[in-house]
C-alpha positions in Angstrom: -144.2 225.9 -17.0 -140.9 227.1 -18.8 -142.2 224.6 -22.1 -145.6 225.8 -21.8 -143.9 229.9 -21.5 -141.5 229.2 -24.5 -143.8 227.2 -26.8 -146.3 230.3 -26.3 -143.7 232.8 -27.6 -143.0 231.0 -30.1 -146.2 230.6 -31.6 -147.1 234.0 -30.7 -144.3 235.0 -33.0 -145.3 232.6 -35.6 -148.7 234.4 -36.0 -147.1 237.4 -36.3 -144.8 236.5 -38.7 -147.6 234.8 -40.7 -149.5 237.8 -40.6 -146.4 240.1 -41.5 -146.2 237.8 -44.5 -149.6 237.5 -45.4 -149.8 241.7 -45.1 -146.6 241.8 -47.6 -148.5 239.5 -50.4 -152.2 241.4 -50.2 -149.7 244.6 -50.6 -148.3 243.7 -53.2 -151.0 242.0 -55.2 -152.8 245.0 -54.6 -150.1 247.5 -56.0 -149.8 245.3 -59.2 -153.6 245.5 -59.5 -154.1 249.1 -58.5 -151.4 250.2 -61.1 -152.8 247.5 -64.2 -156.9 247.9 -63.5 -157.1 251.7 -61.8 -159.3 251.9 -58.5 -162.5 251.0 -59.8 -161.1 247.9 -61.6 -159.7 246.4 -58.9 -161.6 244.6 -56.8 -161.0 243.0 -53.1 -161.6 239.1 -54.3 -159.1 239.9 -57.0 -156.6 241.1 -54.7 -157.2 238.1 -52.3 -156.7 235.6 -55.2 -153.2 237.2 -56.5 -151.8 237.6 -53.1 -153.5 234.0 -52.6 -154.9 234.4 -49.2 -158.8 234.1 -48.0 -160.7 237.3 -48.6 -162.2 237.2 -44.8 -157.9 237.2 -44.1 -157.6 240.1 -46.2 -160.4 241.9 -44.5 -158.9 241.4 -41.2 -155.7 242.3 -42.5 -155.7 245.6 -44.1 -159.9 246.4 -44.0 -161.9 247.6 -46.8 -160.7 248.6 -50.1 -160.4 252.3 -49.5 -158.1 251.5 -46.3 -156.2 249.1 -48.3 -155.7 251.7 -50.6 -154.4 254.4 -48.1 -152.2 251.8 -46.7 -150.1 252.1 -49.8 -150.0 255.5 -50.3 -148.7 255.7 -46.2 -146.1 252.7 -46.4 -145.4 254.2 -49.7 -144.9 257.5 -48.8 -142.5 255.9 -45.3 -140.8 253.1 -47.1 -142.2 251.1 -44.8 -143.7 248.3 -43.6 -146.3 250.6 -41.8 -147.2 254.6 -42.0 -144.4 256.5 -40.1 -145.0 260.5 -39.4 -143.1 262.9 -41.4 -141.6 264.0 -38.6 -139.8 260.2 -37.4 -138.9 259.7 -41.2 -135.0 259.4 -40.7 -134.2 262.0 -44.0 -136.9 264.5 -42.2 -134.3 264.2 -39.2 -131.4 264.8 -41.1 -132.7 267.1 -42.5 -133.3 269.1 -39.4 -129.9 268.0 -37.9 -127.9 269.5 -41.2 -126.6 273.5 -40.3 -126.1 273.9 -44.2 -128.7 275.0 -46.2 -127.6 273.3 -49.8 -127.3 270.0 -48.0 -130.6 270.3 -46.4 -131.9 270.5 -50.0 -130.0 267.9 -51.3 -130.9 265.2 -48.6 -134.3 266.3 -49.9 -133.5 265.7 -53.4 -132.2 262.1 -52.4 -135.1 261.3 -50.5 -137.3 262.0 -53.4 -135.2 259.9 -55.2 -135.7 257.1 -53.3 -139.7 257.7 -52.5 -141.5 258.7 -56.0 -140.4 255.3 -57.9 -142.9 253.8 -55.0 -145.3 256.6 -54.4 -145.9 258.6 -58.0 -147.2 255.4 -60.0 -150.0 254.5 -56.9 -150.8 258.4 -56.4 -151.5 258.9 -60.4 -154.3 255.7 -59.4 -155.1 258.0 -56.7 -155.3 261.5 -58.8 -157.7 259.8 -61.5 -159.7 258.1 -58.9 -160.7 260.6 -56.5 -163.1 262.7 -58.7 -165.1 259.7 -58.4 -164.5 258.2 -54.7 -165.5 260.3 -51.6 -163.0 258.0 -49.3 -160.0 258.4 -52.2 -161.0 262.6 -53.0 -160.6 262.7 -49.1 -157.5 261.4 -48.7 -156.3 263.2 -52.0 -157.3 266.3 -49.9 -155.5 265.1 -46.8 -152.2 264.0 -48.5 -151.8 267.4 -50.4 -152.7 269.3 -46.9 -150.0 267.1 -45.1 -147.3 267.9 -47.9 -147.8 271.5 -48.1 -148.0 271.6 -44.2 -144.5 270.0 -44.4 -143.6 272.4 -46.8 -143.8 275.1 -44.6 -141.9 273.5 -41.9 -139.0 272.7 -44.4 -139.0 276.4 -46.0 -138.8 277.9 -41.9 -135.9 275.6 -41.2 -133.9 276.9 -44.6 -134.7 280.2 -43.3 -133.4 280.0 -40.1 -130.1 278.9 -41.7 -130.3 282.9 -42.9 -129.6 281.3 -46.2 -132.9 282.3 -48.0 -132.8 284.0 -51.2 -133.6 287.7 -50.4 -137.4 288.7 -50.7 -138.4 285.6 -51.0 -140.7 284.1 -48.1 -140.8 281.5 -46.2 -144.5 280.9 -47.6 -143.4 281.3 -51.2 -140.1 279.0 -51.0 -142.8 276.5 -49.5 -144.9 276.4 -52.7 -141.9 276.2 -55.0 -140.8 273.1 -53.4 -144.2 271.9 -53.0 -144.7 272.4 -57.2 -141.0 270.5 -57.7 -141.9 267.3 -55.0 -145.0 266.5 -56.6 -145.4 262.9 -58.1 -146.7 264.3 -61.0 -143.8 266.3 -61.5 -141.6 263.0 -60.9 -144.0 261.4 -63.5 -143.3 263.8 -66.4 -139.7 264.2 -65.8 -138.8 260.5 -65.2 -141.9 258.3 -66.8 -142.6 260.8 -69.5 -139.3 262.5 -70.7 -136.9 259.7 -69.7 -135.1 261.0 -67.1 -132.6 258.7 -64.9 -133.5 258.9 -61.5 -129.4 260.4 -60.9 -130.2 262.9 -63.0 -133.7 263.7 -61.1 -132.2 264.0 -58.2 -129.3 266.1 -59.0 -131.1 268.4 -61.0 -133.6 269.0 -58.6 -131.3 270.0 -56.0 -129.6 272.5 -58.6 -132.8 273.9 -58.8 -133.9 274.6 -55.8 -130.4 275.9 -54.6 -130.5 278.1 -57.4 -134.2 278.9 -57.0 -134.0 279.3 -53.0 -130.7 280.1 -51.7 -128.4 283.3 -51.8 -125.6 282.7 -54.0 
């Protein structure tokens, strides 16, 4: 009974880790693909061939192309190896568990840092795609929802520091970050103009100190 118990674990964590593995390689076949051939170029028997797994496995693995697709932009967006909230992202905690208003921006800045190099290049796919695809203009719709949702949250917790520049809203400090996280902002700033990605991140916590805090 104790073999039969250990042998089942242990192949139980086999298939997990062969499916962990196999989700890893259809991933990133299909972020290479997605980034050379747009949305509508890429196709699922491409992605199974790159990431040389069966295409019924890919099916089973990550669904349908659009699904595929949203799975990137999530683990993307969680630097992950599956979607996590905003809210269980460990710099949205810092960020909540920092008293100081500057540092709240620039673990903000930091995280950016670290996030766009993953996220922009798959959301431009997204941005050009969308006009055309229902399932991609809806989740489009639903990112930029989420983000400016977030927004909010992070322009009430610099307020409550009592740190927010005078006459400027809660609302209004919301959609200046909201402008200044943007991929495409990332995009022209580091893709087009050259920027380092040290001086993206420092600059962009100048700015919004400057922009949203009392001197």
């Amino acid at each position: 009974m104790g073999e039969e118990t250990g042998r089942r674990i242990y192949d139980g964590r086999a298939r997990k880790a062969a499916a962990l593995s196999n989700r890893r390689a259809i991933l990133d076949a299909a972020r290479s693909l997605f980034l050379e051939h747009g949305y509508a170029g890429t196709t699922m028997p491409m992605i199974a061939k790159a990431a040389g797994i069966a295409l019924d496995t890919v099916y089973a693995s990550v669904g349908k192309k659009p699904a595929l697709f949203r799975l990137l932009v999530e683990t993307a967006l969680s630097g992950g190896e599956a979607a996590v909230p905003a809210e269980d992202r460990d710099y949205v905690q810092a960020i909540r568990a920092e008293p100081d208003a500057k540092r709240k921006l620039k673990i903000y800045a930091a995280a950016l840092r670290a996030i766009q190099p993953r996220l922009a290049p798959i959301f431009a796919v997204l941005q050009a795609a969308a006009p055309q695809d229902a399932d991609l203009a809806s989740l489009w719709t639903e990112i930029s929802r989420r983000r400016a949702a977030n927004m909010r949250l992070l322009a009430e917790d610099l307020a409550g520091t009592g740190r927010l520049r005078r006459g400027l809203s809660p609302e209004k400090a919301a959609d200046i970050i909201w402008s200044m996280n943007s991929p495409e902002f990332f995009l022209l700033l580091v893709d087009q103009r050259g920027w380092s990605l040290d001086e993206f991140e420092r600059w962009l916590a100048d700015a919004w100190i400057r922009l949203l805090l009392e001197p």
